[in-house]
N, C-alpha and C positions, 0 to 999 in steps of 0.2 A: 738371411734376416736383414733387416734394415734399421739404422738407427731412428727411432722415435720421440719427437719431441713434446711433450706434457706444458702443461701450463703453469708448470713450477718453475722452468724453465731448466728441466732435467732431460737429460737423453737416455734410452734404456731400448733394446731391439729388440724388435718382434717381429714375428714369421709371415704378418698376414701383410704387412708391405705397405700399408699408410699410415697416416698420421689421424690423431684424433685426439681432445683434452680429456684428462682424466680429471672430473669436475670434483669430484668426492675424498682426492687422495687426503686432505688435512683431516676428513671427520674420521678416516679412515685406522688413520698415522696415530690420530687423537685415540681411538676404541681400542687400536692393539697397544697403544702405552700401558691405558687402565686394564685393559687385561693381564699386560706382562706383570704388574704390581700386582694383580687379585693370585698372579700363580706365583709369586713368589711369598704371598701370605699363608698361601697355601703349602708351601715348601715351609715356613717355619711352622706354623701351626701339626705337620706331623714332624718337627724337628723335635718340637715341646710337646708329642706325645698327647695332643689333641685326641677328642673320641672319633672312630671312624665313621659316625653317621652326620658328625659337623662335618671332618674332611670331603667326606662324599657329597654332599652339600653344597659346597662351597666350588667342586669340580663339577657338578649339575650347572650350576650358573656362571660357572668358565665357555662349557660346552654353549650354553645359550648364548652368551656374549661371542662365541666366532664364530658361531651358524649368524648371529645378526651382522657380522661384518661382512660375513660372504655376501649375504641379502646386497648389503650396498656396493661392494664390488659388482657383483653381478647384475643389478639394475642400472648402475652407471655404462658396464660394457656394451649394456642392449641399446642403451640410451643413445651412446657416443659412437662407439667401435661397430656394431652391429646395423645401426641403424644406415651410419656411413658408409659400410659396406654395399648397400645394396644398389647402387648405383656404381660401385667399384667393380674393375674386372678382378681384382683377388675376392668377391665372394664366398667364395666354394673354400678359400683356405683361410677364412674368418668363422665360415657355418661350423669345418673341419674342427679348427680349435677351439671354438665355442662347446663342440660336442664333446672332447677330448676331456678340457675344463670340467665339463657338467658331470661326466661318467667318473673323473677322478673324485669330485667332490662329495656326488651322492652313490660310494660304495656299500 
């Protein structure tokens, strides 16, 4: 793995061996804060014995809110990582973890 540099000016390694900006991490950083607070509302609301068809509810549109963050991770990777790959000789170990990514994600 190779250390990678982001345009946050953060370093973090990855396997597929170049560099590329991660354009989207702020909106990104932004959607999982508002989620971490929508699940911790949801942790009190069944702390105070809320009905299970709100609670259920409220985890419907958790679920949606990080299928839409993956959307933008994964647009951004195609955009950046992907796109830059193909002119790269690690190709083949960007397609690798791109497929890896994708089969973890949509089990």
């Amino acid at each position: 793995m190779q250390d990678h540099e982001h345009n946050l000016n953060t370093k973090q390694e990855h396997s597929h061996g170049h560099t590329h900006p991660h354009m989207q991490r702020k909106q990104v950083t932004n959607r999982l804060a508002r989620i971490e607070g929508h699940v911790r509302s949801i942790k009190e609301m069944t702390d105070n014995g809320r009905d299970c068809p709100d609670i259920l509810l409220q985890i419907a549109a958790v679920k949606k809110a990080l299928d839409g963050v993956a959307k933008v991770i994964l647009k951004d990777h195609l955009e950046h990582c992907v796109v830059s790959s193909v002119q790269d000789e690690h190709r083949s170990q960007v397609l690798s973890d791109l497929q890896k990514a994708l089969d973890n994600y949509i089990r």
